[in-house]
N, C-alpha and C positions, 0 to 999 in steps of 0.2 A: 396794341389796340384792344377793346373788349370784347373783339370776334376772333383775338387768336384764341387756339385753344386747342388741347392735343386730340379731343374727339368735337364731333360736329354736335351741337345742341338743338340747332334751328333746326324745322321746318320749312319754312317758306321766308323766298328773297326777295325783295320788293323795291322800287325806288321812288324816293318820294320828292317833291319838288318845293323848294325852303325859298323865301327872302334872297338867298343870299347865292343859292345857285341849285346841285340838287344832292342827298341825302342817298345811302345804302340804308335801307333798315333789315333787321336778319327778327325776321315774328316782331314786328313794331319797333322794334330796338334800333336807333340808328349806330352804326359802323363809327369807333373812334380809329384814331393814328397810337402807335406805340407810346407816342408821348401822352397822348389821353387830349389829340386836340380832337375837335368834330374832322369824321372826315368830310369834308363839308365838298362839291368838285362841281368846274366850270359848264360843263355842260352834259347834257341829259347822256351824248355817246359813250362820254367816260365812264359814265355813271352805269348804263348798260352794260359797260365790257366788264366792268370790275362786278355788279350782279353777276353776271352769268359766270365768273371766279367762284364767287363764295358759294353761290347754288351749284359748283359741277364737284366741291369738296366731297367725300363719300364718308364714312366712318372717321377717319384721321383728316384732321388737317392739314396741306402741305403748301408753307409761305411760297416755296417755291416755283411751283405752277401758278402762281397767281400772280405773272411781271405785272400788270396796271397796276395791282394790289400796291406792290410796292413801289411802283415809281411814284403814285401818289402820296405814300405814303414820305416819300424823299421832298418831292414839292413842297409838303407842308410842314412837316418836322424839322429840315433841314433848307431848305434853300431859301423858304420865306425869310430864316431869319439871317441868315447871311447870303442875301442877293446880291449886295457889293461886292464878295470876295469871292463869287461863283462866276459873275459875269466878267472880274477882271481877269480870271487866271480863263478862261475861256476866251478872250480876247486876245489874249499874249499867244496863242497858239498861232496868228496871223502872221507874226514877226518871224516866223520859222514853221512856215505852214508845208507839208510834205508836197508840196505842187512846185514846189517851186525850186527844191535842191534835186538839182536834175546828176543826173553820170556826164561823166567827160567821155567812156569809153564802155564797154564797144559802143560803135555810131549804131547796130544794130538798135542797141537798148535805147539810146541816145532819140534817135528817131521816136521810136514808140512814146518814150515820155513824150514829147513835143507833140503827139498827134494826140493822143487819149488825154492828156494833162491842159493843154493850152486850152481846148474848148471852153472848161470849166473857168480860166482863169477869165477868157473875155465874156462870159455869161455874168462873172462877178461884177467885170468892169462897166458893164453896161445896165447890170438890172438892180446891184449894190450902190453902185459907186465910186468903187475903190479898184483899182487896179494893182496887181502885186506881183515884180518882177523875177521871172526866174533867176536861177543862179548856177553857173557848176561848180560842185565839188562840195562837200560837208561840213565847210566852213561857214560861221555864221555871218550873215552881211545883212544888216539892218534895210527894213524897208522903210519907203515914205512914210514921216508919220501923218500926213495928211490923210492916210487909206485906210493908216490904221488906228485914225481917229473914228473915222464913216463905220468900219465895220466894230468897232468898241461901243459903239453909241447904237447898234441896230442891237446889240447882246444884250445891253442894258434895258431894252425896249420891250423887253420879255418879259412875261409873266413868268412866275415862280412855275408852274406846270409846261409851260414852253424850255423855259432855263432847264429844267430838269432829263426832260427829254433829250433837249440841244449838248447837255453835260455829254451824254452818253455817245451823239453824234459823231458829235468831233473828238471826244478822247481816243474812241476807237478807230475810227478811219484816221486821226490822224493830224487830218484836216481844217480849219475854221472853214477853207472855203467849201469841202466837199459837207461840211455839215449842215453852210447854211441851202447847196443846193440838192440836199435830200427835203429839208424843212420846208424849202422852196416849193418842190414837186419839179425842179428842174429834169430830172432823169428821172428812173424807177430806183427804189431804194436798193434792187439788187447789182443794177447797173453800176451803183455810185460807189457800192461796196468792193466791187470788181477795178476801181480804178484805183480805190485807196490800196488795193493788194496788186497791183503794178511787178512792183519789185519783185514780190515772192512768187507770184505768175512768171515772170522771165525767167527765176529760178529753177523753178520744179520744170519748165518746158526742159533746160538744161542738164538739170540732176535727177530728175524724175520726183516722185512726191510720198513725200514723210506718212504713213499714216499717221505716227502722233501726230505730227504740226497741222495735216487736215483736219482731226478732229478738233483741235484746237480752235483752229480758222473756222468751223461752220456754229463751236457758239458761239463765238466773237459773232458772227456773219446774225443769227438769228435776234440776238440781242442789239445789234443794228435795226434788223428788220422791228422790233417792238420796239423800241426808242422813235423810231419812223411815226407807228403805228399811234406810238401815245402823241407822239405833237400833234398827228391831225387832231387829234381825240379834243387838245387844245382848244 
């Protein structure tokens, strides 16, 4: 875009409100995407988080304190123009969705999925549509396609700045359904975070806990949290 740049130029951050939705400008200039489109964004809150990005830059620029920066920047460079093939491989995540391949054993663990997992799954069936059956063991077994028409056709239904956000949802938890009930506001986003790490929670109870893998699990876990944060932004 024409605001990166390895030292800060501007002044003053400003948002201005366009035709078409609302505009960053850095001293008048409005904010493009890497590709050189307008960053042109749906509404005024988005528009807000990503000012107060470019305003908190200090001497050096750094892309990566600046997540809205870039997820908007994904919205419109990348997922406007392939919104078919974001929303389809984001669909397919339902036909093998981590809710639903449960353990055979221990019934310790067995239980626990069924109690922390099942909620989510009748929250789908009743406020989605689609109901989607557990399964044991790691083998794939196709679900209704009737559920996972309902839930292909809600992906679709998304704007490029929702799709983008929702990309990050469900790749990381895992889940289509736990994605769409963070989007939802079904649970809190830390809650929903907490269910899609199940597995590795039973773990570490058992073997106690990796510092690598926790460090690992808290950016996954924060970059959850701002995927959350930009769909409301939506």
């Amino acid at each position: 875009m024409s605001g990166w740049a390895q030292k800060r130029f501007w002044k003053e951050v400003s948002v201005a409100e366009t035709g078409g939705g609302f505009a960053v400008e850095l001293d008048g200039r409005r904010v493009k995407t890497p590709a050189k489109a307008p960053l042109m964004l749906p509404t005024q809150d988005m528009a807000a988080a990503i000012a107060a990005e470019w305003d908190a830059q200090t001497e050096s620029v750094d892309p990566l304190a600046m997540p809205c920066t870039r997820s908007a920047n994904a919205a419109i460079d990348k997922v406007t123009h392939q919104h078919s093939e974001v929303a389809a491989m984001l669909a397919e995540y339902g036909d093998s969705d981590l809710l639903c391949y449960r353990a055979d054993a221990p019934v310790e663990l067995t239980l626990r999925q069924a109690q922390e997992w099942d909620p989510a799954l009748d929250w789908a069936a009743e406020t989605l549509g689609a109901r989607l059956q557990p399964r044991m063991g790691v083998l794939h077994q196709p679900q209704e396609t009737a559920a996972l028409a309902v839930l292909a056709e809600r992906v679709r239904a998304m704007t490029p700045f929702q799709l983008a956000a929702f990309h990050d949802l469900v790749g990381i938890s895992g889940s289509l359904i736990l994605g769409f009930a963070a989007a939802h506001g079904w649970r809190s986003a830390d809650e929903i975070w907490l269910l899609s790490r199940l597995d590795e929670r039973w773990q570490e109870e058992l073997w106690g806990t990796d510092e690598e893998a926790a460090a690992a699990a808290e950016v996954k876990r924060q970059e959850f949290l701002h995927a959350k944060r930009f769909f409301d932004f939506s």
